[in-house]
C-alpha positions, 0 to 999 in steps of 0.5 A: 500500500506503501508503494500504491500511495506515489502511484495515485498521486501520479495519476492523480496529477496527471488527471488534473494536468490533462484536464487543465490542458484540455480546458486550455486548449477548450478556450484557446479554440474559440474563433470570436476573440481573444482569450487571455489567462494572467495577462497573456493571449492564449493561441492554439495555431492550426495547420502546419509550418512556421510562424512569427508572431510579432506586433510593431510599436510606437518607437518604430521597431517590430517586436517578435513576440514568439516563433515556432511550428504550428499543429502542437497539442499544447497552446500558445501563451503570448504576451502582448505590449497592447499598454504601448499602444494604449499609453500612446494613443490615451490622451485628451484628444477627442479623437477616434483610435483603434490600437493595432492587433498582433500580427502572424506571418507564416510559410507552410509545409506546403508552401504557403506564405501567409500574413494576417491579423491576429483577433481570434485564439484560434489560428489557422495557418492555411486560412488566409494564403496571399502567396503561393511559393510553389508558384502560380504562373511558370517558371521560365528558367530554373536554377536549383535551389542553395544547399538547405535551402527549402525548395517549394518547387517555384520560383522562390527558394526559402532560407530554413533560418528565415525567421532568425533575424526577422526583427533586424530586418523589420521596421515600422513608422507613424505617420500623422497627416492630412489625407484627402479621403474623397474627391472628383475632378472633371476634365476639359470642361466636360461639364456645363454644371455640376451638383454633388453631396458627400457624406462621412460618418465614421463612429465605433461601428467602423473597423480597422483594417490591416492591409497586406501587399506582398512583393514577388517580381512582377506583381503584388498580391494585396489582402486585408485582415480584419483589426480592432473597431475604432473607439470614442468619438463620431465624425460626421461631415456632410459636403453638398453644393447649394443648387448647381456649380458652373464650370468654368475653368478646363480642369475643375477639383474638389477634395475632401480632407481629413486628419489621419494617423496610421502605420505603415511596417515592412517586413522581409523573408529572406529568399532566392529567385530561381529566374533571376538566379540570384538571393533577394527577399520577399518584402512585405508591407503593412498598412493600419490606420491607428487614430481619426484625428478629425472628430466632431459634425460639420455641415459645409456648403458650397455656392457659386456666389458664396464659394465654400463654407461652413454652416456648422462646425463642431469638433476637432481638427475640422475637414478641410476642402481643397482643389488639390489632392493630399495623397501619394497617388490612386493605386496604379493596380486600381480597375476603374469603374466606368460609364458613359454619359452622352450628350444631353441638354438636362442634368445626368447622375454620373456617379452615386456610391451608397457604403453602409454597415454589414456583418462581414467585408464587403464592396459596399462596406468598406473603404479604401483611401491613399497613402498620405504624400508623407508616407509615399516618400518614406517607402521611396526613399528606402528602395525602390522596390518599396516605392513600388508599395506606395503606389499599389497599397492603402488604408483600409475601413470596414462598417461593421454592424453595431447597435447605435451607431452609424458608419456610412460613406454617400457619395452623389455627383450629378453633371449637366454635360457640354459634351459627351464624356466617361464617369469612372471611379476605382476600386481595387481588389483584395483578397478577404476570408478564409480558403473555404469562403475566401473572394476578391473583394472590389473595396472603392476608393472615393475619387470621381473622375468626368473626363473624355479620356483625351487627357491622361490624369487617371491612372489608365485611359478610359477608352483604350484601358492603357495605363500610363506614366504622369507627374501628378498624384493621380499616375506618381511614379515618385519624388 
């Protein structure tokens, strides 16, 4: 009996061990947030591979938070500096912020590089692919991959030791900045008169959303990733013409600006190109606007006798109006919406946008803005291969539903036409969801454009669909 009291004790702790990992693991399954046991964020990461777990701070560096391999029976324990963030963003400001979530980035057995946005304990892995390294268009000249090198069978060799310095070669910047999130521009007096009303209503129901671009030779794969919904207080501004504005000059512009903070992180993945037979490395840009610094509800008019003004302002870092646009540039990858406006001697709708709340991500609840000048520089600045991010990613917004409050974008533009002529918007396309129920979405940027098309200030001529090079931020290629 001696011998039999150790024995019961035994089993008696492993029963209790296997019963407290089970219940770990039971909360770390959950798919709708984030379970925290004693300050740290519990994961269980599904599927297969490596991982990085890592979360950019406020002093500009990437903190890597934890690696490892997915697929592993116990859960994962992270502790997540979210006090950074909230020390930095807690201020008296009436402002609206949403603190950045942790970030994975991932290469799988069968691989698949992968990034996204951490809001759930439940992780998986293969869930969200951006990036096939096995390649997804041929490869016309293969080299053998370096010795130890993993070898997906693409394009791409990997280094085995890619997650060893992630953090050295990683970095992340604030930006703070007035950035024009709508606008309409009307081209060789295309139009006699024009009529419009813009409504933006940013509140607790919209959401942050992260967006991915990765770089692989002669194209970028863009994604978003769902963050945290903003908090504390609404915008609402409303932009409308008092009867019709007449044009008068050859090019007329409007632009509908607001104070924007926001992140932007790169990251590399340490690789060797078999087409170019040479080592470089996939590099990866991440966008996530933090803070709304405009808040407040304002009413602005604008006449042809009075010009444009105010008749209700209050609030904060007020909206500013202005006839050129405070953005880096329409992302050249943007598809362009059009339609053609004959002549006619009555008023015509050229473009009506209608974004409001839904349960999940879509065209017609999300919005997409441009980088700010500042931003743009910054990525040109440090290589060229970034300047190339500049002018492909943005900032992105979700409506979410949620009860008493309102998120909603309008945007109305009525012409009477001088001639006939195209109106045409653009949206560009990310990749949202999971491999089950993953689809491209057509996210729209609010930017209208009235144009014959003789003249090339869109990214791409409307008639012909060529895309082409300016010295204006509606085709940049940089400073």
């Amino acid at each position: 009996m001696v011998r039999k009291k150790p024995l019961l004790v035994v089993l008696l702790l492993i029963l209790l061990g296997g019963t407290t990992v089970g219940a770990l693991n039971y909360t770390a399954g959950n798919e709708d947030s984030v379970t925290r046991v004693l300050g740290y964020d519990v994961y269980k990461i599904e599927g297969s591979g490596n991982y990085i777990i890592y979360y950019p701070l406020p002093n500009g560096s990437v903190k890597v938070l934890k690696k490892g391999k997915a697929g592993g029976f116990f859960p994962t324990f992270v502790k997540v500096p979210r006090h950074e963030w909230i020390k930095e963003l807690s201020t008296a400001e009436k402002a609206l912020y949403a603190p950045p979530t942790p970030l994975i980035l991932y290469i799988t057995e069968d691989g698949k590089l992968g990034v996204k946005s951490i809001t759930s304990s439940r992780i998986k892995l293969e869930s969200e692919k951006t990036l096939n390294l096995k390649g997804d268009y041929q490869v016309q000249a293969k080299d053998s991959c370096p010795q130890g090198w993993i070898d997906f069978g693409g394009r791409y060799c990997i280094d085995p030791q890619w997650s060893l310095h992630f953090d050295s070669r990683a970095k992340s910047k604030t930006f703070d900045e007035w950035v024009s999130v709508m606008g309409l521009k009307i081209e060789n007096r295309v139009a006699k008169e024009v009529e419009h009303h813009w409504l933006i209503q940013l509140s607790r129901s919209t959401y942050s959303y992260w967006t991915f671009g990765i770089d692989v030779g002669p194209f970028t794969a863009l994604s978003v990733s769902k963050g945290h919904r903003f908090e504390g207080w609404k915008l609402d501004i409303s932009f409308e013409s008092v009867m019709s504005i007449p044009i008068e000059t050859d090019h007329w512009e409007r632009y509908l600006n607001i104070r924007v903070e926001y992140i932007v992180a790169n990251a590399k993945v340490p690789a060797y190109d078999r087409f170019t037979r040479s080592y470089t490395e996939i590099d990866i840009v991440m966008v996530y606007p933090i803070k709304i610094h405009s808040t407040g509800r304002y009413t602005i008019k604008e006449s042809a006798s009075r010009g444009i003004y105010f008749t209700e302002s209050n609030g904060i870092n007020p909206p500013r109006i202005t006839t050129t646009p405070n953005i880096w540039r329409i992302p050249e990858n943007a598809k362009w919406n059009k339609t053609w406006i004959p002549y006619s001697r009555g008023e015509e709708s050229a473009i009506y946008l209608r974004q409001s709340q839904s349960e999940r991500f879509k065209s017609s609840s999300s919005l997409s803005i441009p980088i700010g000048q500042a931003a743009g520089k910054y990525l040109t600045r440090i290589s060229p291969k970034l300047g190339k991010f500049a002018s492909t990613i943005s900032i992105t917004f979700g409506f979410h539903k949620k009860e008493k409050t309102t998120s909603l974008v309008e945007y109305s533009v009525d012409i009477k036409p001088r001639k006939s002529c195209y109106a045409m918007y653009s949206v560009l396309g990310v990749n949202v969801g999971t491999s089950e129920t993953k689809t491209k979405v057509k996210v729209p940027l609010v930017f209208g454009v009235i144009t014959d098309g003789k003249v090339p200030s869109p990214s791409c001529n409307p008639r012909t669909g060529v895309c082409v090079d300016s010295t204006n931020p509606w085709g940049r290629e940089g400073d």
